[in-house]
C-alpha positions as CSV (number, residue, x, y, z in Angstrom):
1,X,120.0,229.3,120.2
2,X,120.7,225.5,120.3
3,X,124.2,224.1,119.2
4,X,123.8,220.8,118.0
5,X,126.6,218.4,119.1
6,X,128.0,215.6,117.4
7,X,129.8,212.5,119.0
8,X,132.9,211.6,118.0
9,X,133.8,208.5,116.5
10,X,135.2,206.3,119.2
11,X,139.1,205.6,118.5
12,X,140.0,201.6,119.1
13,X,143.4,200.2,120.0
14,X,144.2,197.7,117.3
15,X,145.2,194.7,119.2
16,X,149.1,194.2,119.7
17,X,151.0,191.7,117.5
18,X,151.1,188.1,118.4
19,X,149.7,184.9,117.4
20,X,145.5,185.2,117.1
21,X,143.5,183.7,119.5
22,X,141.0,181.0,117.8
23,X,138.4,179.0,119.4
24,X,139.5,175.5,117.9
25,X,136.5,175.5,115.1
26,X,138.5,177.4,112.5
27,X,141.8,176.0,112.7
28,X,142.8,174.5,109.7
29,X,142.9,170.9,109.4
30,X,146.4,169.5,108.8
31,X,147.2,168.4,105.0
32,X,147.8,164.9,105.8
33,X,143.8,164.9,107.4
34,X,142.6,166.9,104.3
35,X,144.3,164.6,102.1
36,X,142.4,161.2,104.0
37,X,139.1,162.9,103.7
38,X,139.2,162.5,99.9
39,X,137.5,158.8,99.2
40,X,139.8,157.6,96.7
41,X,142.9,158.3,99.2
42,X,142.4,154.9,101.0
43,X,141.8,152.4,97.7
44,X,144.9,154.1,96.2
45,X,146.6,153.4,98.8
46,X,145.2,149.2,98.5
47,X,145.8,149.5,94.6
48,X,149.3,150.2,95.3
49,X,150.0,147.4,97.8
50,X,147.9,144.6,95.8
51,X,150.1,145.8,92.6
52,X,153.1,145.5,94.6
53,X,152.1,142.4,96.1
54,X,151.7,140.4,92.6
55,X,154.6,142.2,90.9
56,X,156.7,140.3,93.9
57,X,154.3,137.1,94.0
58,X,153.7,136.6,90.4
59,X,156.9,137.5,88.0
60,X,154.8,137.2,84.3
61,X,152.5,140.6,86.1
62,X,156.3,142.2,85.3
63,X,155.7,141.9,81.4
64,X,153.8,145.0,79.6
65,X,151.8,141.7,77.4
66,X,150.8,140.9,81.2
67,X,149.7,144.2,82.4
68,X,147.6,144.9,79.3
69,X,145.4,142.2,80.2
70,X,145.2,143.5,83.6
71,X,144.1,146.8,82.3
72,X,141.7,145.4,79.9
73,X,139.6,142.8,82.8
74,X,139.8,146.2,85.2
75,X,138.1,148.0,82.2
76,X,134.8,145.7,81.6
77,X,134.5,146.5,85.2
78,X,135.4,150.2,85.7
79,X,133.4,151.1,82.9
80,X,130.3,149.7,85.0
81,X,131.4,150.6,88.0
82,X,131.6,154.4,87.4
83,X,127.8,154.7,86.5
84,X,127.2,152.2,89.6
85,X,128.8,154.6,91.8
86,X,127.3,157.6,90.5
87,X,124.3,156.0,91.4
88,X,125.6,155.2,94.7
89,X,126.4,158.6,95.4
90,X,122.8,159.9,94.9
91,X,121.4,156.9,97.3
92,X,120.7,154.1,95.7
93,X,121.3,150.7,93.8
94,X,121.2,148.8,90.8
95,X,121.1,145.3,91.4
96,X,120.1,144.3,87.7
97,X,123.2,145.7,86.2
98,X,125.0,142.4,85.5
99,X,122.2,140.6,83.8
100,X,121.2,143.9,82.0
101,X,124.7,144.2,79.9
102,X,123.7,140.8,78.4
103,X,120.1,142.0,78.0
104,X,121.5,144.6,75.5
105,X,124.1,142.2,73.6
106,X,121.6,139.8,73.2
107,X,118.9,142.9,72.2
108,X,121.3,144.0,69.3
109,X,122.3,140.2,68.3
110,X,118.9,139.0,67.9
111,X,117.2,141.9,66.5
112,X,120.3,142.3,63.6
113,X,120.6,137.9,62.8
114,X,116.6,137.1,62.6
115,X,115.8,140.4,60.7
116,X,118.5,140.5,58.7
117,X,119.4,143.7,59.5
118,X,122.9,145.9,59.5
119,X,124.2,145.3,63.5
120,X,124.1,148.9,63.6
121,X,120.1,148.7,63.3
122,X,120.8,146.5,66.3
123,X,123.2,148.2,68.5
124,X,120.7,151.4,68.1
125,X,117.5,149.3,69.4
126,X,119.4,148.1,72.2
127,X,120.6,151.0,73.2
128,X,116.8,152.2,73.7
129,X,115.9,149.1,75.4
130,X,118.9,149.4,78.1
131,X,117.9,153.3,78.6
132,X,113.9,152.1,79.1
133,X,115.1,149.4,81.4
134,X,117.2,152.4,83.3
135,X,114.5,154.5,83.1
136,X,111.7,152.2,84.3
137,X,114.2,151.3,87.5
138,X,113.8,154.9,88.4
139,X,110.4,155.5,87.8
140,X,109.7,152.9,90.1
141,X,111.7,154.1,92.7
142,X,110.7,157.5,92.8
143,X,107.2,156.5,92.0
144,X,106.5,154.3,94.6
145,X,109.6,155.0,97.0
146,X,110.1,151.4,97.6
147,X,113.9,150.9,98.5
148,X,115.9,150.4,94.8
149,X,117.4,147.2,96.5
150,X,114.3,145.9,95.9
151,X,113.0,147.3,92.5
152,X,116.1,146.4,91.1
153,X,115.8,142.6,92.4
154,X,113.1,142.8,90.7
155,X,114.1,143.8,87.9
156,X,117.3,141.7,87.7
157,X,115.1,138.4,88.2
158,X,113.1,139.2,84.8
159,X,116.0,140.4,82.8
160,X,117.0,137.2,84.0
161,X,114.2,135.1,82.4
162,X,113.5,137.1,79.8
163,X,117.7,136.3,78.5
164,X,116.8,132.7,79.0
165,X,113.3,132.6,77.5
166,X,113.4,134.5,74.6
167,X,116.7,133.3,73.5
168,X,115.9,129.9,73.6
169,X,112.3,131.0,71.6
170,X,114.1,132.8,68.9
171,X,117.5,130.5,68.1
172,X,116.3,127.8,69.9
173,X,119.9,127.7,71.6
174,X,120.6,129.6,75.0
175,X,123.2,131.2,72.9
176,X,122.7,133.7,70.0
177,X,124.2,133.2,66.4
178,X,127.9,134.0,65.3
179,X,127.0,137.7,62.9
180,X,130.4,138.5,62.6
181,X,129.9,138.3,58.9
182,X,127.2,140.5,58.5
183,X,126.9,144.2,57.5
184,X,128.3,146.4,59.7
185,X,130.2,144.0,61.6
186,X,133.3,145.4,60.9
187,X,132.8,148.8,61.8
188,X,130.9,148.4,65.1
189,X,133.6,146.0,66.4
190,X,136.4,148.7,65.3
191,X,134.7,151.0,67.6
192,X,133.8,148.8,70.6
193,X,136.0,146.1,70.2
194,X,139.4,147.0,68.8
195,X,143.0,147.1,70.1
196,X,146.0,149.9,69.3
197,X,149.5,149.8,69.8
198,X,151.3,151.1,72.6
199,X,155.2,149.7,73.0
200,X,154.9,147.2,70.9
201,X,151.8,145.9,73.4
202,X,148.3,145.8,72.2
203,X,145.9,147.6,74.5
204,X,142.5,147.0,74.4
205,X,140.0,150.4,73.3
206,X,138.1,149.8,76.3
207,X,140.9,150.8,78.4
208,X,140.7,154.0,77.0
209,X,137.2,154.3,77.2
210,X,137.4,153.3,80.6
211,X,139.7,156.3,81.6
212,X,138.4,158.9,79.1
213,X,134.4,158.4,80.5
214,X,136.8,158.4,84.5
215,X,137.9,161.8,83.9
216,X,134.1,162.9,82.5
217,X,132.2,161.3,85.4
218,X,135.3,163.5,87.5
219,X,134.6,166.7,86.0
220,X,130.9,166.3,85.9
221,X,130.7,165.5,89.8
222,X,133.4,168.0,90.9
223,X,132.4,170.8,88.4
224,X,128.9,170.9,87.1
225,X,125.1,171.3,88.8
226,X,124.4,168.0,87.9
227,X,127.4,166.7,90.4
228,X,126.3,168.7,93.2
229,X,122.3,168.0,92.6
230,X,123.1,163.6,92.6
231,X,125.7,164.7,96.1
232,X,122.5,166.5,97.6
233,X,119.9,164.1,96.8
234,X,122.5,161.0,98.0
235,X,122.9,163.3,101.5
236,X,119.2,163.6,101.9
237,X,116.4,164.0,99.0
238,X,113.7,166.2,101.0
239,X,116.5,168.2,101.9
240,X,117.7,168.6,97.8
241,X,114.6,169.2,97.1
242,X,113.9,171.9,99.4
243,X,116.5,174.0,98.1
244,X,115.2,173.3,94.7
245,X,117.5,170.1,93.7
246,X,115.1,167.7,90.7
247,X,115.4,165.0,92.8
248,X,112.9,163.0,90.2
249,X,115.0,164.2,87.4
250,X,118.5,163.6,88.9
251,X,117.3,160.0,90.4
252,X,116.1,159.0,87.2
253,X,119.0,160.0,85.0
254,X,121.2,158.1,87.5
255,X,119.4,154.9,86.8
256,X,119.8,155.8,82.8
257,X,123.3,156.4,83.2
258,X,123.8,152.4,84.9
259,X,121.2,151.6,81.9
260,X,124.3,153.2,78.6
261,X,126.9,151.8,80.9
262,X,125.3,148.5,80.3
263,X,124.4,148.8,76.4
264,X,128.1,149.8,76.3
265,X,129.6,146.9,78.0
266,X,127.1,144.6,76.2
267,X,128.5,146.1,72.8
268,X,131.9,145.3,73.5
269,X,131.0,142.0,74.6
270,X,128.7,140.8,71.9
271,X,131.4,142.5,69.1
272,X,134.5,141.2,71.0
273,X,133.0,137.3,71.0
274,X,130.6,137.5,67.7
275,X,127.7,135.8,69.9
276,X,126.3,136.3,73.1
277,X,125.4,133.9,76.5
278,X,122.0,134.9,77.6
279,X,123.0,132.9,80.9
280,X,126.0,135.1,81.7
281,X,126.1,138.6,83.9
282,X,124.6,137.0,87.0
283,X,126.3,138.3,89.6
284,X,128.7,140.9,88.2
285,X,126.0,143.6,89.5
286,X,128.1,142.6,93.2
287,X,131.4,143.1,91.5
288,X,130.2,146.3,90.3
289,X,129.0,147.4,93.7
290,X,132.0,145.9,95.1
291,X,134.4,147.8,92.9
292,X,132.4,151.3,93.8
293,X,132.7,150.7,97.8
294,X,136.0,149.6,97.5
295,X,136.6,152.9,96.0
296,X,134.8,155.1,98.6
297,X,131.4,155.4,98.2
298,X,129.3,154.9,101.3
299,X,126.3,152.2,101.3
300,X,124.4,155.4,102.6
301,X,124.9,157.8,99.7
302,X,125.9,161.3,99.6
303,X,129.9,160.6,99.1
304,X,132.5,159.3,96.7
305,X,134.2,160.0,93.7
306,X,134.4,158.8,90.1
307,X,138.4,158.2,90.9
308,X,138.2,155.5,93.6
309,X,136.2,153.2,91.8
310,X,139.2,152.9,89.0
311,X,141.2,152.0,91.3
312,X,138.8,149.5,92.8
313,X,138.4,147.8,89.4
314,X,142.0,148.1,88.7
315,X,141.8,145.8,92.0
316,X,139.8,143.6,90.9
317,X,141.8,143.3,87.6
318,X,144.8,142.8,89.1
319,X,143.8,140.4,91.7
320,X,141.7,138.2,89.0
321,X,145.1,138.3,86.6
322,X,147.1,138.2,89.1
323,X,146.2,134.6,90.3
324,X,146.1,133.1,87.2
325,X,150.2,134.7,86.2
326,X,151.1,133.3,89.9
327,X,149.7,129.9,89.2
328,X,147.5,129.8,92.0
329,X,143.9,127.9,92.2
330,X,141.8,130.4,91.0
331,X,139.0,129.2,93.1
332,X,140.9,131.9,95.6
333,X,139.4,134.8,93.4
334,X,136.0,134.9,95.4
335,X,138.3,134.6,99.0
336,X,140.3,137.5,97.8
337,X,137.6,139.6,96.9
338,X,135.4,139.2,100.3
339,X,138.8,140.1,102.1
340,X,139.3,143.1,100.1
341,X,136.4,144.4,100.2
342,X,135.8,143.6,104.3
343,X,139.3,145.8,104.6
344,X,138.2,148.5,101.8
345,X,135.2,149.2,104.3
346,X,137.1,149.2,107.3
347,X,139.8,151.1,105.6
348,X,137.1,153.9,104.2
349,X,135.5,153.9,108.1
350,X,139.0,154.5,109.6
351,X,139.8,157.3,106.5
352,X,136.3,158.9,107.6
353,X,136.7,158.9,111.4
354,X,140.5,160.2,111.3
355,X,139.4,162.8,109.0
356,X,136.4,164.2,110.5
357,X,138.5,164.1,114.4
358,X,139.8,167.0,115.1
């Protein structure tokens, strides 16, 4: 007869109390560390000390008249600048944003005047044309994986010439006619154009515009698939696509999204001044940029926020209002904006490198 034995379960020691041994890799980072690896950390941080700066420099920045005008120049540029950085994010640029806001006032302006249309027949046409020109910015760059620095030039050079040349075909004036008294007017420049009370001070709507599509672009890249798929294809696109990221999907809607943030911009604009430059935008595509590294997104891709670049065009605001309340040449604007965007990169590198060193 055979007696099957069974083993018995080895009995362990639990370890004696006392601080747990680690090997340095999961040690959790100290708060002030986790706090500098958030983008925005470091342009808060420049906000505060230009606001500072120019409440001490320039006394009128003081009066709540003042600072609503600061608000409202860091709107026409944080509106821009959010799309531009979401874009940024997932790897690429825009370089024909600038001259594409006035493509789309001048699309709405035109198409309402000579056709004697209601504005709003306009406003909807343009917003087509600035979500083709989005959309045919991305095509091309997924298409024939050229560098978007370069599509976009090109891009940005025929917007160009097409503002000039067709405006000057159609009016026969580089500018477009006043249709502030035709149908429609009213109600379109409510919407893109008004002010409200807040204090007694009168705020422009596109400083709430400003903040309410800030806390959408937040919760869309912090909270949603779409955030993490333009992250993954900003970090590296064979990589996204790998693990089953649409990079052509995500790429293009980026380019779309820079496309509405232009028609949007070019709707205040054109309702705000009843007539449109079709010279104007050149170079605001750099303040744009500028606004969106200032507020922590890398050149590279793959990191930022939506919250940095509002403080970066609050910045920019502030410095451009700020100049003009202290009395100052304003030829100085330009100076100011080269230094603070040479420190917001060094800034950002420094943030990156004390947060990553352990």
């Amino acid at each position: 007869m055979s007696v099957t034995q069974h083993a018995e379960p080895a009995v362990e020691t639990p370890p004696a109390p006392g601080p747990r041994q680690t090997d340095g890799r999961t040690t959790e980072r100290p708060l002030i560390l986790r706090l500098l690896a958030r983008p925005e950390v470091g342009v808060f941080l420049g906000a505060a000390a230009v606001y500072v700066f120019f409440l001490v420099a320039a006394p009128p920045v003081r009066d709540g008249g003042s600072m609503a005008t600061v608000l409202y120049q860091s709107s026409t540029i944080g509106i821009m600048a959010l799309p531009v950085a979401l874009l940024m994010i997932g790897g690429e640029f825009d370089l024909s944003s600038g001259v594409a806001v006035i493509t789309s006032a001048l699309t709405a302006s035109m198409l309402a005047f000579q056709l004697s249309l209601n504005v709003w027949v306009g406003v909807f046409m343009a917003l087509i044309v600035s979500l083709a020109v989005g959309f045919l910015n991305g095509w091309l760059v997924v298409r024939t994986k050229l560098p978007s620095f370069l599509v976009t030039l090109g891009t940005f050079l025929i917007l160009q010439g097409v503002n000039l040349a067709v405006t000057k075909l159609v009016t026969g004036n580089v500018a477009t006619d006043d249709i502030s008294d035709m149908d429609g007017f009213g109600q379109a420049r409510r919407i893109f154009a008004s002010s409200f009370g807040i204090g007694g001070v009168q705020v422009k709507i596109t400083v709430f515009y400003w903040l309410v599509f800030a806390a959408l672009a937040t919760w869309v890249l912090l909270r949603t698939r779409y955030g993490n798929w333009i992250f993954a294809v900003g970090g590296s696109k064979e990589s996204a696509r790998a693990v089953g990221v649409p990079v052509t999907f995500t790429k293009i809607s980026l380019f779309m999204l820079v496309g509405l943030g232009a028609w949007f911009v070019g709707m205040h604009q054109l309702f705000t001044f009843n007539t449109v430059q079709s010279g104007e935008g050149v170079g605001q595509e750099l303040i744009y940029i500028a606004a969106a590294v200032i507020g922590g997104c890398l050149l590279t891709g793959g990191y930022g926020s939506a919250i940095g670049p509002v403080f970066g065009a609050f910045m920019f605001g502030m410095v451009n209002q700020g100049i003009v309340f202290a009395g100052w040449n304003p030829d100085w604007f330009k100076a100011f904006l080269g230094v603070m965007l040479l420190g917001a990169v060094m800034i950002n590198l420094w943030v990156r490198q004390s947060a990553t060193r352990r």
